[in-house]
C-alpha positions in Angstrom: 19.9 -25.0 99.2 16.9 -24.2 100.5 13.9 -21.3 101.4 13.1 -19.5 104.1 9.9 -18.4 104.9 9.0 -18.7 100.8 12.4 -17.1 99.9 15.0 -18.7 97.9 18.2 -18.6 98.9 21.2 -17.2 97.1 22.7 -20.3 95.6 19.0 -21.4 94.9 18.5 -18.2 93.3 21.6 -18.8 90.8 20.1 -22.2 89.9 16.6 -21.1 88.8 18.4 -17.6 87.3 20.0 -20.3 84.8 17.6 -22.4 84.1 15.2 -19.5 83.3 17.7 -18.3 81.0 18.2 -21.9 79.4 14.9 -21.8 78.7 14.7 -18.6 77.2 17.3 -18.7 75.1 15.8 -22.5 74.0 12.4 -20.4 72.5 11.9 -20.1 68.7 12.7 -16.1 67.8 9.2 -15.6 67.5 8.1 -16.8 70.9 10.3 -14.8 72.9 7.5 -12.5 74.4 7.3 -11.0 77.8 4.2 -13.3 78.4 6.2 -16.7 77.5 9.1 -15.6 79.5 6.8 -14.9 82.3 5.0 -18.3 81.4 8.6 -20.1 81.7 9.4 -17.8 85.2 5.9 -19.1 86.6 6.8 -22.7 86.1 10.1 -22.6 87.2 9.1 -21.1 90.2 5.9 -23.5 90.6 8.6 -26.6 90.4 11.4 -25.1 92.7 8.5 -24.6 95.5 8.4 -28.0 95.3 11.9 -28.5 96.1 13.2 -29.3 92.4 17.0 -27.6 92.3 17.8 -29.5 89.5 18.5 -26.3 86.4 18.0 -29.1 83.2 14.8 -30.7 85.4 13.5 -27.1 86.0 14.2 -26.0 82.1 12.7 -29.4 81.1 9.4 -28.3 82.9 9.0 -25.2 81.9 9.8 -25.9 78.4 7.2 -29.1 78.7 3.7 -26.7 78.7 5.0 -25.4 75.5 2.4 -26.6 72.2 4.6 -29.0 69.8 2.9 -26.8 66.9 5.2 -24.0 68.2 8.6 -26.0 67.8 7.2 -27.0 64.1 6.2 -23.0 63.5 10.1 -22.2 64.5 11.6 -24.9 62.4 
């Protein structure tokens, strides 16, 4: 797996496609906005740039910015 020219390729494209949607789906009801889903795309991304393929390493990072106070909120 790798990029060319800042693309992903394919299979690379499957791994971050799942981990976004891991960490989606992982979001209290109430926090599943455009603008955190575009917050958990943007770190994803920022991570895989930097050659992380791992989808439960990606998930973990983007998940990691969120504020503990939301996961309290949600429970």
């Amino acid at each position: 797996m790798s990029t060319v020219q800042g693309a992903f390729d394919p299979e690379t494209l499957d791994v971050l496609k799942s981990a976004f949607d891991d960490a989606c789906l992982a979001l209290p009801a109430g926090q599943q906005t455009a603008g955190m889903r575009a917050k958990l795309a943007e770190r994803i991304l920022r991570k895989a740039s930097q050659g992380e393929r791992d989808p439960l390493r990606l998930r973990a990072y983007a998940l990691e910015a969120l504020s503990p106070t939301m996961w309290q909120e949600a429970g």
